[in-house]
C-alpha positions in Angstrom: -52.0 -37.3 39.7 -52.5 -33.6 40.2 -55.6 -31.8 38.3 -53.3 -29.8 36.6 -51.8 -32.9 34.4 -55.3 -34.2 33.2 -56.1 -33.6 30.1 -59.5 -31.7 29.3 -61.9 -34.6 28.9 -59.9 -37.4 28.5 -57.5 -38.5 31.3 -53.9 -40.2 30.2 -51.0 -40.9 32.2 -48.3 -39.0 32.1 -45.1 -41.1 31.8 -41.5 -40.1 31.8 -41.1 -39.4 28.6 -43.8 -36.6 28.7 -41.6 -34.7 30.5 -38.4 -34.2 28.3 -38.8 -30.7 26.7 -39.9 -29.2 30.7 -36.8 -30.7 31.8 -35.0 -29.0 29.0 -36.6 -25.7 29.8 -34.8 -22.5 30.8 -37.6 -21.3 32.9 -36.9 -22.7 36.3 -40.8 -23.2 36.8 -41.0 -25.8 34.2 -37.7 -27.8 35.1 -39.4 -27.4 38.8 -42.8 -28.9 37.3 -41.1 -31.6 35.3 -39.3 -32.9 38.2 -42.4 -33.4 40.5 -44.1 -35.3 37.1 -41.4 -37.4 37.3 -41.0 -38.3 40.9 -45.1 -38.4 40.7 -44.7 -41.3 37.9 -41.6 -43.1 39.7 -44.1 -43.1 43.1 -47.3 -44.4 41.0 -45.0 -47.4 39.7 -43.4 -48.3 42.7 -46.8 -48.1 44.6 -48.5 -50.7 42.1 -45.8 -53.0 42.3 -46.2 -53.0 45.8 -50.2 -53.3 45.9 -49.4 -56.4 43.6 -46.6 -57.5 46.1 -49.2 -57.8 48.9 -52.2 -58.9 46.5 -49.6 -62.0 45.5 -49.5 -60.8 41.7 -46.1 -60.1 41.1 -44.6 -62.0 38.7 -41.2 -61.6 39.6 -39.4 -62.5 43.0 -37.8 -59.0 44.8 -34.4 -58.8 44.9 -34.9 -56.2 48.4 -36.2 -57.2 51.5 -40.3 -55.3 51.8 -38.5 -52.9 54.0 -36.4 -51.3 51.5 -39.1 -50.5 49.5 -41.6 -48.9 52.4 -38.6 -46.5 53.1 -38.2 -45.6 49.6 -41.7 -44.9 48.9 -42.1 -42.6 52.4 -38.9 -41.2 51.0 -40.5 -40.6 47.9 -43.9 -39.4 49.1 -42.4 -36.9 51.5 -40.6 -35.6 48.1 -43.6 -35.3 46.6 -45.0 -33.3 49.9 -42.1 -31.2 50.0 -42.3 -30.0 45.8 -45.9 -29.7 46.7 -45.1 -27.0 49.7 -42.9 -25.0 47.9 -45.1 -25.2 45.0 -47.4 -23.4 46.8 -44.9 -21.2 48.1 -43.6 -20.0 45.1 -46.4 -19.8 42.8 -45.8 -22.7 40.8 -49.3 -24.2 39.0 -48.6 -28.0 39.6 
C-alpha cells in the first residue's frame, strides 16, 4: 500500500468502497488515483488467496487451473507498475 493511503498514526486498509466519491470526481487526478486504489486492493486480495493456495489454507477448491491466476496477477502488477510510471510522470501524489 503506498505511503500516501496510510492514515496519520493508525494504518487501515483501504477497500473498494473507499474509493467511490474519487471515482466520481471531475478532476482527472482523483478518478486516476481511485483507479490505482482499486487495482492496488484487487492485487492485495488476489495475492493472499494465493499465499493461502500454496500454504494449503484455502478453504475452497479453485475453479482455474494455478496458471490463470500467476498471469492475472503479473497482469495486474504490471498495471500497478504502469499507473505508478505515469504517476510520476504527470504529477500525480499516489
Amino acid at each position: 500500500m503506498p505511503e500516501s493511503r496510510k492514515n496519520m498514526g493508525t494504518y487501515r486498509e483501504t477497500k473498494l468502497k473507499d474509493t467511490v466519491s474519487l471515482m466520481c470526481s471531475d478532476d482527472y487526478k482523483e478518478r486516476f488515483k481511485a483507479e490505482y486504489m482499486q487495482v492496488c486492493v484487487r492485487y492485495q486480495k488476489l495475492k493472499a488467496m494465493l499465499d493461502k493456495w500454496d500454504e494449503g489454507k484455502l478453504n475452497f477448491q479453485p475453479t482455474c487451473p494455478r496458471g490463470i491466476y500467476n498471469f492475472q496477477i503479473k497482469a495486474m502488477a504490471d498495471y500497478i507498475a504502469s499507473l505508478e510510471a505515469r504517476a510520476a510522470i504527470e504529477d500525480i501524489e499516489l
